[in-house]
VMD Tcl script that draws the C-alpha trace (Angstrom):
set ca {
  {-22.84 16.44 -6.43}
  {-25.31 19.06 -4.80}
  {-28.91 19.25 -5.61}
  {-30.31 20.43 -8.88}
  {-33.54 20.85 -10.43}
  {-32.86 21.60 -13.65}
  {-33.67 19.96 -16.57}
  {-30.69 18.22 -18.05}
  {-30.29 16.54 -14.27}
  {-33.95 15.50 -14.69}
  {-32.42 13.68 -18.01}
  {-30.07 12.36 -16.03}
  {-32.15 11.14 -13.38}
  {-34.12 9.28 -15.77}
  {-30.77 7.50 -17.45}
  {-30.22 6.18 -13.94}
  {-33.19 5.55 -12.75}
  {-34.01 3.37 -15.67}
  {-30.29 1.54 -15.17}
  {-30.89 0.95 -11.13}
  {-33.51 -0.73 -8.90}
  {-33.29 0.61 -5.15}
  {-33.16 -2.21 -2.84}
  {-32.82 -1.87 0.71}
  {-29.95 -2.79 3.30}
  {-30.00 -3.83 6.55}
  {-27.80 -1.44 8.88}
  {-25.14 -3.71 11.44}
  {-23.78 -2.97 14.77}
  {-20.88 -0.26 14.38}
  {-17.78 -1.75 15.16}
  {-16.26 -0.72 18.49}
  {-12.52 0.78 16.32}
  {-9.99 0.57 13.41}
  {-7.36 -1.82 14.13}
  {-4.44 -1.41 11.82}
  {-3.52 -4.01 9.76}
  {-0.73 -4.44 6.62}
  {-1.41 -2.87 3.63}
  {-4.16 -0.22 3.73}
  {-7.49 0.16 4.14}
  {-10.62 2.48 2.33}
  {-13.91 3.71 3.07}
  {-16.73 4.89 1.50}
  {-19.05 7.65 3.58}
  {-22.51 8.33 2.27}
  {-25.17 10.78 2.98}
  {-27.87 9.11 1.41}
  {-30.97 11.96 1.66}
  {-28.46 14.25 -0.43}
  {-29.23 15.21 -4.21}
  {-33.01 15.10 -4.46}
  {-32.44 15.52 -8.79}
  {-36.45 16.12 -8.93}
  {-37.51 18.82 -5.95}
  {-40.41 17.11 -4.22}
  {-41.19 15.18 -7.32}
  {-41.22 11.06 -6.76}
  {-38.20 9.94 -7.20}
  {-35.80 9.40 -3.84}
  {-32.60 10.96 -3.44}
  {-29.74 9.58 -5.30}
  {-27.24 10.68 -2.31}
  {-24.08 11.94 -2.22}
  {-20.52 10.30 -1.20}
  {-17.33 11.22 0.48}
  {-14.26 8.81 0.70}
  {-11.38 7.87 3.14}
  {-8.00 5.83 2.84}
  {-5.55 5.06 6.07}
  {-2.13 6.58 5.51}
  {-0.42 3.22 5.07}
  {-0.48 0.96 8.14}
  {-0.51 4.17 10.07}
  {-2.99 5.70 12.16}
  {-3.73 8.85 10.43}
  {-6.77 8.73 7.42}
  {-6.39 11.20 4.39}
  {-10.24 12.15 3.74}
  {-12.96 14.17 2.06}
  {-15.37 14.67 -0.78}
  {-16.47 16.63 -3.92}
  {-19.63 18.76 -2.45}
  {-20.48 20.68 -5.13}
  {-20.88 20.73 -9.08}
  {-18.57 23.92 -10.32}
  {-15.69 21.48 -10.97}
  {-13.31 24.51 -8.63}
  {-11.19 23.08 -5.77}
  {-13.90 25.09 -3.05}
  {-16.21 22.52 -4.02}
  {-13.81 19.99 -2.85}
  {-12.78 19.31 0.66}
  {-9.30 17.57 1.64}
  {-8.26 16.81 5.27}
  {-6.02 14.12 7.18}
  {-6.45 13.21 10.98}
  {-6.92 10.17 13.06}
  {-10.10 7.49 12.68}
  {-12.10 9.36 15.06}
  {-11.44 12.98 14.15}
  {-12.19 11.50 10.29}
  {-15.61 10.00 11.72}
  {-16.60 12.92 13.50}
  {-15.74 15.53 10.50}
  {-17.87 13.17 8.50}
  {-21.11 13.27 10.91}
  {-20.47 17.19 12.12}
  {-20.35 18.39 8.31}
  {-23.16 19.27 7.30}
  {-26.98 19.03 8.84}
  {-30.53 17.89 7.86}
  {-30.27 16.29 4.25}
  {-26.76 16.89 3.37}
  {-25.74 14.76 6.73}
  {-23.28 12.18 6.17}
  {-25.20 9.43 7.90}
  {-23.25 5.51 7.42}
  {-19.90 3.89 5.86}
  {-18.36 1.05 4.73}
  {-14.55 -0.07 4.83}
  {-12.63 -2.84 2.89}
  {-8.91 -3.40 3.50}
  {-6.50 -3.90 0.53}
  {-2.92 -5.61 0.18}
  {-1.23 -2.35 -0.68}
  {-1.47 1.59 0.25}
  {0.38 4.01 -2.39}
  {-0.66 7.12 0.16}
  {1.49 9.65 -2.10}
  {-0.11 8.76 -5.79}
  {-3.26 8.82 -3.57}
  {-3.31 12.08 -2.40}
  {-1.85 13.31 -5.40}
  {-5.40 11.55 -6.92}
  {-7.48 13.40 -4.32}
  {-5.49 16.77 -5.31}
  {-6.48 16.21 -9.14}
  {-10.14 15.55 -7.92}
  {-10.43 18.62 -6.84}
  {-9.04 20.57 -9.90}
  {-10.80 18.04 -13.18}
  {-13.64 19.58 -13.46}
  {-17.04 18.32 -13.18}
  {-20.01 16.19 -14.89}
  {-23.37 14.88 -12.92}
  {-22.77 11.90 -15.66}
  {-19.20 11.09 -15.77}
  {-17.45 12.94 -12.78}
  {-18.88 13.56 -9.68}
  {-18.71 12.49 -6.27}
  {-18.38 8.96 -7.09}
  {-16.03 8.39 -9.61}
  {-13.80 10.97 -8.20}
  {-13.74 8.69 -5.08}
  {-13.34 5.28 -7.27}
  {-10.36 7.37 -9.42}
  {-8.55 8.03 -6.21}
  {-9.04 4.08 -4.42}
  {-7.31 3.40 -7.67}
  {-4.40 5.24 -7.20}
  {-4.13 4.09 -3.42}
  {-4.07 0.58 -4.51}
  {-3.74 -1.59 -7.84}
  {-5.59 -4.57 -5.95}
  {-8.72 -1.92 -6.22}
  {-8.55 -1.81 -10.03}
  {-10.12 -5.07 -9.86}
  {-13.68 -4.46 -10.11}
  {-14.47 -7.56 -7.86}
  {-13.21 -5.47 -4.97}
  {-14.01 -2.01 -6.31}
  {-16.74 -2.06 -8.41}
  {-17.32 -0.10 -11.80}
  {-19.16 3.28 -10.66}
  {-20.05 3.58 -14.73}
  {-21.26 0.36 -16.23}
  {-23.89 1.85 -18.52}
  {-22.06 4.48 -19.83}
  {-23.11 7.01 -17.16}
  {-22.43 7.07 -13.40}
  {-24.72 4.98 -11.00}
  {-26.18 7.00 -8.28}
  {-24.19 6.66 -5.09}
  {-27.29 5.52 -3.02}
  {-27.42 2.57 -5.55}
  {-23.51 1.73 -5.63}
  {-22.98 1.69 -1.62}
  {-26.39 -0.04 -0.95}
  {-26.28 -2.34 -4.16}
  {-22.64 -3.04 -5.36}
  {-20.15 -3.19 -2.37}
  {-21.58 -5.53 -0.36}
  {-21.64 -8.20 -3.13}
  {-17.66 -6.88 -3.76}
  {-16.84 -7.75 -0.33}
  {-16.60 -4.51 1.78}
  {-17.94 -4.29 5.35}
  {-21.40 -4.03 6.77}
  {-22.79 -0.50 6.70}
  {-21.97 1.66 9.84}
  {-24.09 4.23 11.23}
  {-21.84 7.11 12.36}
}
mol new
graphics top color blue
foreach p $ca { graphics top sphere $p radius 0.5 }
foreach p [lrange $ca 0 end-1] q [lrange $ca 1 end] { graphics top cylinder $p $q radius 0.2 }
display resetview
C-alpha cells in the first residue's frame, strides 16, 4: 500500500472506516531476543503513520505492514513487504538474514511516515519455509487491489503457506471479514492481540 489521494481510495477509506473503530494499545517492554523454539515462528511489522488515504483531511492513517517468518527452528528469518500499489515485483521487497539484521532492515527502511515503527510475533507448531517463500515469491508477482490485495493479505496469504495451524483464524485472524480488507492499523492494534500474538514491540 503507498499513499493515495485519489478518489476511489477515498471510497475505500470510507468502506473501512465505517467497518473499524480505532482503539488504542498500550506499547510493552521489547523483549531482550528470539529464542528458537520447535516449529516456527511469524511476525507482523507495522508502520502505522503510513497511507494517509485522505491528504491532510481527518481521517488517521490506515498504516502499512511488512511480515517475517523464522526459517524453521533455524536462526535465519525470510522477510519483507509489498510497498507499493503497481502490483510489479519492484514494489515488493524479499530478503533473509538473522533476527537482528531482519529488525534493523525493518527500522532503517524507510524515514519520517513510511518508518516501520513496532511488531508482534506468535509461534506456530509447524514451519513449511519452502511453500512459504514460494508464497512470498507469488506476492510479489499477483497483482494488486487497495480492497482485496495489498499489504495485508499478501502477508496473511503467505503465514498460510508457512503453517496450516495459521489457517485457523483464532490464531491468524481474517484480514477481510466484510468483504474488503481491514486497514492494517486496525488488524495489528485490534485483532492479534485477542488471537493470541505477543505484546507490541517498539523497534
Amino acid at each position: 500500500m503507498n499513499r493515495s489521494t485519489t478518489r476511489k481510495h477515498r471510497t475505500l477509506l470510507t468502506l473501512l472506516a465505517a467497518a473499524l473503530s480505532a482503539t488504542a494499545v498500550p506499547m510493552v517492554a521489547p523483549v531482550a531476543a528470539e529464542a528458537a523454539t520447535a516449529g516456527g515462528r511469524v511476525c507482523l511489522v507495522l508502520a502505522p503513520n503510513s497511507v494517509d488515504l485522505d491528504g491532510r483531511g481527518p481521517a488517521a492513517p490506515v498504516g502499512h505492514i511488512g511480515w517475517a517468518f523464522r526459517n524453521g527452528t533455524g536462526s535465519t528469518w525470510t522477510y519483507g513487504a509489498t510497498e507499493g500499489d503497481t502490483g510489479r515485483p519492484k514494489s515488493t521487497f524479499i530478503t533473509t538474514g538473522s533476527w537482528s539484521r531482519m529488525l534493523h532492515n525493518f527500522k532503517t527502511r524507510h524515514t519520517g511516515k513510511q518508518r516501520y515503527v513496532k511488531y508482534r510475533c506468535l509461534n506456530t507448531p509447524s514451519a513449511d519455509v519452502a511453500k512459504a517463500q514460494r508464497a512470498a515469491r507469488t506476492s510479489a508477482r499477483n497483482g494488486y487491489n487497495l480492497a482485496r490485495n495489498n499489504c495485508l493479505t499478501k502477508s496473511v496469504d503467505i503465514f498460510h503457506a508457512y503453517s496450516p495451524w495459521l489457517n485457523n483464524t483464532r490464531h491468524l485472524p481474517d484480514p477481510k471479514p466484510y468483504g474488503i480488507s481491514l486497514t492494517p492499523n486496525h488488524y495489528y492494534n485490534n485483532l492479534l492481540p485477542k488471537a493470541g500474538w505477543s505484546g507490541t514491540v517498539n523497534l
